[in-house]
VEXSE-261428 format. One line per field, with one value per residue (C-alpha): residue in one letter; residue number from 1; x, y, z. Coordinates in steps of 0.5 Angstrom, whole numbers, plus 500, padded with zeros to 3 digits. Each point is the difference from the previous one (the first is absolute). Layout:
BEGIN
volum = (a_...)
lumvex = (NUM_...)
u = (X_...)
v = (Y_...)
w = (Z_...)
END
This chain:
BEGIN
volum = (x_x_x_x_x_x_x_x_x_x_x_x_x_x_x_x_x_x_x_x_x_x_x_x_x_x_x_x_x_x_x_x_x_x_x_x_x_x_x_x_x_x_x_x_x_x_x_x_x_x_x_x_x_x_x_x_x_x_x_x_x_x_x_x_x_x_x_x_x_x_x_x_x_x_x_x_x_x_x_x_x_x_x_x_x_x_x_x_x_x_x_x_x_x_x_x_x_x_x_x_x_x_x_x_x_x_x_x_x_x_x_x_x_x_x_x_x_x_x_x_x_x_x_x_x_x_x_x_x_x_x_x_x_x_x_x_x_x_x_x_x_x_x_x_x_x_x_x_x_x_x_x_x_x_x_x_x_x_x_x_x_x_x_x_x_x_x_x_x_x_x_x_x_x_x_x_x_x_x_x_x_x_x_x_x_x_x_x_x_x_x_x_x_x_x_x_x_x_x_x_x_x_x_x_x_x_x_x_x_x_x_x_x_x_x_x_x_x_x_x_x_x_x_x_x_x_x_x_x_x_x_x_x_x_x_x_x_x_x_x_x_x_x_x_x_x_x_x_x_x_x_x_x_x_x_x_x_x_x_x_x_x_x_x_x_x_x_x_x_x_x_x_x_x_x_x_x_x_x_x_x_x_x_x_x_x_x_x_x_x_x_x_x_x_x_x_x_x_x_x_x_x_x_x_x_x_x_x_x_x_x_x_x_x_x_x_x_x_x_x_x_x_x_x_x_x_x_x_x_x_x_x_x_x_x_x_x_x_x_x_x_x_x_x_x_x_x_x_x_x_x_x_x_x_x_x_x_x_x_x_x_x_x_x_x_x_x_x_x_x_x_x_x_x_x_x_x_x_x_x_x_x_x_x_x_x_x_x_x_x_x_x_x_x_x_x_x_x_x_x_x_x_x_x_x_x_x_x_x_x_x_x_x_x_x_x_x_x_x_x_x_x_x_x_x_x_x_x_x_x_x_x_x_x_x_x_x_x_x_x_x_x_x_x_x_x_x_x_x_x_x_x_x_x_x_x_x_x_x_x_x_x_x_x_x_x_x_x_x_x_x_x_x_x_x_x_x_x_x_x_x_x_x_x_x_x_x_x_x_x_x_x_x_x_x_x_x_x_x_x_x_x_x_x_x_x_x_x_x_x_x)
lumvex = (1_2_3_4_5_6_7_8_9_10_11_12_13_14_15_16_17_18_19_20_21_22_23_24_25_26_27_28_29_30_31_32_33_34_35_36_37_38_39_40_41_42_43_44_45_46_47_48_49_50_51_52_53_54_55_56_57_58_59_60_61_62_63_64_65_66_67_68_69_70_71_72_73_74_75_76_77_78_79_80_81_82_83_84_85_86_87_88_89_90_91_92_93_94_95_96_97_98_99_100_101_102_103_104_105_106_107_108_109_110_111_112_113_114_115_116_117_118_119_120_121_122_123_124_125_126_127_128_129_130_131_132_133_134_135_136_137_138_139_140_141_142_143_144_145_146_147_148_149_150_151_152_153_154_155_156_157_158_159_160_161_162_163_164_165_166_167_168_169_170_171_172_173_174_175_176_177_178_179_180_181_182_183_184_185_186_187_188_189_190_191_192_193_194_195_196_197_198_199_200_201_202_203_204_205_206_207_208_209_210_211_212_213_214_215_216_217_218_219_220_221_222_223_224_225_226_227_228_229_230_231_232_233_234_235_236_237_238_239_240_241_242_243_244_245_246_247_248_249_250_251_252_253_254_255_256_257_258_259_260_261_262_263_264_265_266_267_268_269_270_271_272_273_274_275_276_277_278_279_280_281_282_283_284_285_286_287_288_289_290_291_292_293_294_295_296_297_298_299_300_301_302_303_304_305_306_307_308_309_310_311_312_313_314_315_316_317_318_319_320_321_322_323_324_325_326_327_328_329_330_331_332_333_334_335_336_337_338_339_340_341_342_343_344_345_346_347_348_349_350_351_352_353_354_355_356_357_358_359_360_361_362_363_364_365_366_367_368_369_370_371_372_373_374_375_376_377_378_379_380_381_382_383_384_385_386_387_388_389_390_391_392_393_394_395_396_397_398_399_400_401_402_403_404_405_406_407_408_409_410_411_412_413_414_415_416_417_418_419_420_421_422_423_424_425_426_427_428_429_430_431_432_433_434_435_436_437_438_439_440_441_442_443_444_445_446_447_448_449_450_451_452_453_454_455_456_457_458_459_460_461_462_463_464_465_466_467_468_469_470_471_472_473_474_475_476_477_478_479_480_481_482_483_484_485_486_487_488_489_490_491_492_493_494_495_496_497_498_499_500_501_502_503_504_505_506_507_508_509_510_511)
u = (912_493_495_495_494_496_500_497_493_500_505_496_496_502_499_491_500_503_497_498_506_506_499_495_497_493_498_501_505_503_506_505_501_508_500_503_500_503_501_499_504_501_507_500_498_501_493_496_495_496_501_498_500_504_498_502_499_493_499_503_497_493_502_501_495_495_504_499_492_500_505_494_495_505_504_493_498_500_506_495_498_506_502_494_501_507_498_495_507_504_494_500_508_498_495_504_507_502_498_506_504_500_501_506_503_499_502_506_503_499_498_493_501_504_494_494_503_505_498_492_499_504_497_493_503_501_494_497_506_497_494_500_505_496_496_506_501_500_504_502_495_499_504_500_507_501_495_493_500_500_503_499_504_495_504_497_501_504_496_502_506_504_503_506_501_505_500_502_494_494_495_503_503_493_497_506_499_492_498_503_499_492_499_502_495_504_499_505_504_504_505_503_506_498_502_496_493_496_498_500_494_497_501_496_494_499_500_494_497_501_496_506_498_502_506_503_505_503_505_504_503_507_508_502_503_493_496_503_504_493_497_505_500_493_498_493_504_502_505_503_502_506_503_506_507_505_502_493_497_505_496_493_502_504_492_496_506_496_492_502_498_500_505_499_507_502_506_506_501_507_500_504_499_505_503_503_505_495_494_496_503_495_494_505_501_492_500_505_496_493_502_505_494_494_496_506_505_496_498_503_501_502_507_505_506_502_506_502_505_506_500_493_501_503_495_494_503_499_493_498_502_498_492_500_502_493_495_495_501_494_492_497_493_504_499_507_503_504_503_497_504_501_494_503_507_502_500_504_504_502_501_504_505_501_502_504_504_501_505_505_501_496_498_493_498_494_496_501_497_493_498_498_496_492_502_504_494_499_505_502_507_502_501_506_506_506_506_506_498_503_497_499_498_495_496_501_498_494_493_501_492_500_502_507_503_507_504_505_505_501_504_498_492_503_501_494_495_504_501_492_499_505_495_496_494_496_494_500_505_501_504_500_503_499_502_495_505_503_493_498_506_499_493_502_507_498_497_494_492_499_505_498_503_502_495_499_495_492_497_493_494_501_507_504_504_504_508_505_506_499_494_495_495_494_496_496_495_498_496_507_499_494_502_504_494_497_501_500_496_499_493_500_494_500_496_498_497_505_507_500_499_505_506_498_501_507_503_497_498_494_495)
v = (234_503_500_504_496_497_492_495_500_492_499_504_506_504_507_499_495_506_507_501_500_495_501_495_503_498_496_504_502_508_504_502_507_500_505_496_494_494_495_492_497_494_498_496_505_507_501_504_496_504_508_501_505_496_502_505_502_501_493_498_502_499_493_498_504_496_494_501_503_493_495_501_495_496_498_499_494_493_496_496_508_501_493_500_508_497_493_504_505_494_498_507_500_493_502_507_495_502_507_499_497_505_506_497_498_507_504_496_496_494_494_499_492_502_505_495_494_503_507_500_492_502_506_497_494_505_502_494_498_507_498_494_504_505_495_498_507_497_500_496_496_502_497_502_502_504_498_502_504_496_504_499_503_504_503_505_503_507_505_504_497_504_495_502_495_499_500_493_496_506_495_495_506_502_494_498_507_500_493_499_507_499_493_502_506_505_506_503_505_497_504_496_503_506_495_495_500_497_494_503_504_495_495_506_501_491_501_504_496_494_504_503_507_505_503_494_499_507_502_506_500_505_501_498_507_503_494_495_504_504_493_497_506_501_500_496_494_494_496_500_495_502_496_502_502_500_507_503_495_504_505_497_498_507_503_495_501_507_497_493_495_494_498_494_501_496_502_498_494_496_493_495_494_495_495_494_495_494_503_498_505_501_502_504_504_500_502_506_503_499_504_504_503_500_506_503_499_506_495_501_493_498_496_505_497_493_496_494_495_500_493_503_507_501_495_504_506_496_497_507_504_495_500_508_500_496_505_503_508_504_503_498_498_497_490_499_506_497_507_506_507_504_504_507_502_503_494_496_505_499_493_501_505_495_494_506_501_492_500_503_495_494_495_502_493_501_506_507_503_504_496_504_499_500_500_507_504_496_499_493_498_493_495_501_495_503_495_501_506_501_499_507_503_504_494_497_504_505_498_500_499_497_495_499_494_500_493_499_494_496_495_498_499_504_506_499_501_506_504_498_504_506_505_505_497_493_500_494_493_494_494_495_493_493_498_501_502_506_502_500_504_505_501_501_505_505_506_501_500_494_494_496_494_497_506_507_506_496_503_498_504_495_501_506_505_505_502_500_505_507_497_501_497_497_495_500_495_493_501_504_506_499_502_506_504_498_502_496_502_497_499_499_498_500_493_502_507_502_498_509_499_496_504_506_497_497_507_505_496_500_507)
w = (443_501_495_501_495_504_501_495_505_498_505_506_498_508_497_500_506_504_497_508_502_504_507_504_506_503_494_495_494_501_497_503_504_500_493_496_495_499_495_500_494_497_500_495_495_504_499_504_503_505_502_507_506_506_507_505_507_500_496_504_507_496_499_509_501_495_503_508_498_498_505_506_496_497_505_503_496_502_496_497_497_497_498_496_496_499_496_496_499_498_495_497_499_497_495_497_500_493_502_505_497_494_504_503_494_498_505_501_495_502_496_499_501_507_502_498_503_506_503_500_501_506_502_499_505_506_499_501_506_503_500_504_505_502_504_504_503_508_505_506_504_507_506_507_500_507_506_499_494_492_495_492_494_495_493_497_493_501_496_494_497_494_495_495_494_494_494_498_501_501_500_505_505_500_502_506_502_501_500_508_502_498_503_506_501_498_494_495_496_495_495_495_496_496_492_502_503_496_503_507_498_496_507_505_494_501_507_500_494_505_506_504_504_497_503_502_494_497_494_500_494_500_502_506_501_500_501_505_505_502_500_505_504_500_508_498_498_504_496_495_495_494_495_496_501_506_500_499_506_505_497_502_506_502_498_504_506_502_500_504_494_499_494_496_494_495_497_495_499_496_500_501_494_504_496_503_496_501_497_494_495_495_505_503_494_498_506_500_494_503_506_498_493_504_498_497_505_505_505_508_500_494_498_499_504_498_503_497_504_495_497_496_499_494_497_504_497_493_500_504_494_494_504_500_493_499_504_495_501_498_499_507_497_494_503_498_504_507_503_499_501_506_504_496_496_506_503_494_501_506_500_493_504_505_495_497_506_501_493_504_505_498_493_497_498_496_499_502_494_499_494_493_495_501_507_501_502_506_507_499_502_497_506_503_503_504_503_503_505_506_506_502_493_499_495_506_506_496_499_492_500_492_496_503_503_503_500_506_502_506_503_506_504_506_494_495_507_502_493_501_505_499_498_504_497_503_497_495_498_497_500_495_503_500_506_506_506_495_498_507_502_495_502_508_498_495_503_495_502_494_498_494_499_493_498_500_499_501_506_504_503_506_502_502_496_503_502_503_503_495_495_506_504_502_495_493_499_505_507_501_497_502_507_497_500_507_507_506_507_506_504_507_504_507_502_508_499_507_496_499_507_502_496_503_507_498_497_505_506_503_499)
END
């Protein structure tokens, strides 16, 4: 449903904060030139938030071309130039932290307490993580590795990077995708999803009050038909960085084939909630809930596929149900509200489809049903519990991308690891054991970029977070991603000044 009112400007008042339009090139605000307009929307209540012109081609080439006027004087700078530009950045993301926090919550329906105390806590986080590894761009020291000649390894930034985000979590895309890529020297287009580029834009604008040239960090806000294809395409840009779907990360790749880019993806994601019959039961529930509900369910690494060792299944699929039943349904900026809706209808609709279809060959628990009431104008989707699905359904396979955990037996551990791992995807796993061996075979056997053990879903900036198999590769976050964004070069230096000499001697012969 779409209510062309404007949102309660107490939530986020975005239509007077970006009058100069959506589009962050060189520093400051403009419109778009795609000769349309797009509407952001609160999901909670369907109605308009901001009406903006999304970028097109021409936003797009002007946004390289500020951010390779720019990559010259920024990759330039010493580290401790850009280490310093970006503790001043982590303490303005810090100062407008409820600003943030508002943003996203509105934009995306997430809960005001999970904004406030999960999405900018972490962002501000990376900030000051990357801040600290922009001193450490080095390489290796120097040895005599053939006769007389020393040789040393320099990496350098790789120049124009073009960054593409989803629509989950804006704020913390923008900072995974920007954070690294600046600190190591290099400049950046990002183009966000066209529903929910608040935060990206508002993260650009206190980069440059902290200092950061301009030029260095762009937003282009549109589609990606119009917007994020000519970005990837684009001959000035070096890299390119997406996050998003499998199918549409075939594409980028495609794309980026005929320019010879680097590719960094970071794909779909159906993880594996692994139970064994020796865990603690109640955490392992909690757990199942918490991973499974995070942002609504629309998170790649959320808890979707839960197995569970036979002798506790059914009381699994027991207390699972009973704690959904529990969950607090409602207004995102509401203190007592613990799930809030879907990004947009669409996508509730899209999850409701999936759990409808799922009635033809497996038991919907709990849930699946839109709630009514005050909540009928927002896309909201009850939590949702499905069991007894064959493995190779459907629920099963698919990314569902919402509230939604499927619940699967097994007997044996030989069986839990292998259904586990029997899905294209790897990108995130979790295993709930009390026995140290079993836990330490889950962790070497599963097929994912992350495994927890008797937990799921928290993340660090310190450690690496990326997939496996047809959810991508290369790393977000830690001194991994860091590496992402560079390239490495070899220096040889001749130590005799007749070394070029003696070569030429050795292959021609004397002359």
């Amino acid at each position: 449903m779409h209510n062309p009112g404007n949102a309660a400007p107490d939530r986020f008042p975005a239509q007077d904060r970006f009058a100069d339009g959506a589009q962050y090139i060189a520093g400051r605000l403009t419109k778009g030139t795609s000769g349309h307009t797009h509407t952001v929307v609160d999901p909670a209540t369907g109605a308009d938030v901001l009406t903006y012109e999304p970028a097109g081609p021409d936003d797009v080439d002007a946004a390289v071309a500020a951010a390779r006027e720019a990559f010259p004087g920024w990759a330039g700078a010493t580290p401790g130039e850009r280490s310093d530009a970006l503790h001043r950045f982590a303490a303005v993301l810090a100062d407008r932290a409820e600003d943030f926090a508002r943003a996203e919550s509105l934009q995306c329906g997430k809960p005001l307490k999970l904004t406030r105390e999960f999405d900018v806590p972490g962002s501000i986080d990376n900030a000051a993580f990357f801040a600290g590894a922009a001193r450490l761009l080095q390489g290796q020291s120097a040895g005599e590795y053939s006769g007389d000649h020393t040789s040393y390894v320099r990496r350098e930034p790789i120049g124009v990077v073009g960054s593409i985000a989803p629509w989950n979590y804006p704020l913390q895309m923008a900072a995974w995708k920007i954070l690294p890529a600046i600190a190591a020297g290099n400049t950046i287009v990002l183009k966000p999803a066209e529903i929910t580029p608040l935060t990206s834009l508002m993260f650009a604008q206190a980069a440059t009050e902290a200092g950061i040239p301009d030029g260095v960090i762009n937003i282009v806000s549109g589609t990606g038909r119009e917007a994020g294809e000519h970005l990837v395409a684009h001959p000035d840009v070096a890299m390119t960085s997406f996050t998003g779907s499998t199918a549409v990360g075939k594409r980028v790749a495609e794309v980026a084939t005929a320019t010879v880019k680097r590719l960094h993806l970071e794909l779909g994601g159906k993880a594996p909630f692994l139970v064994f019959d020796d865990a603690d039961l109640d955490a392992a529930v909690h757990g199942a809930v918490a991973g499974a509900l995070i942002n609504t369910g629309q998170d790649c690494t959320a808890a979707t596929r839960a197995y569970v060792q036979r002798p506790l299944y059914e009381a699994f699929v027991e207390k699972t149900a009973a704690l959904m039943d529990t969950v607090r349904v409602g207004d995102p900026f509401a203190p007592g509200t613990d799930l809030g809706p879907l990004v947009s209808h669409v996508q509730r609709d899209r999850v409701a489809a999936f759990v409808d279809r799922a009635r033809s060959y497996a038991r919907v628990v709990t849930g699946g049903e839109a709630p009514q009431g005050d909540l009928k104008d927002g896309a909201y989707y009850r939590p949702t519990l499905i069991a007894d699905a064959a493995q190779d359904s459907e629920a099963v396979q698919s990314e569902i991308f919402g509230p939604v955990l499927v619940v699967l037996p097994f007997d044996t551990d030989d069986e839990g690891i292998r259904l586990a791992n029997d899905t294209p995807y790897g990108l995130a796993a979790s295993a709930w054991s009390r026995d140290v061996y079993r836990a330490n075979r889950a962790t070497r056997e599963i097929k994912a970029g992350c495994v927890w053990i008797n937990d799921h879903i928290p993340i660090i900036s310190e450690m690496p977070h990326g997939g496996y198999k047809a959810s991508g590769f290369g790393k977000d976050m830690s001194a991994y991603s860091f590496e992402e964004y560079t390239q490495v070069k070899h220096v040889m230096f001749d130590n005799t000044a007749v070394a070029a000499k003696d070569w030429h001697r050795t292959v021609f012969g004397d002359r």
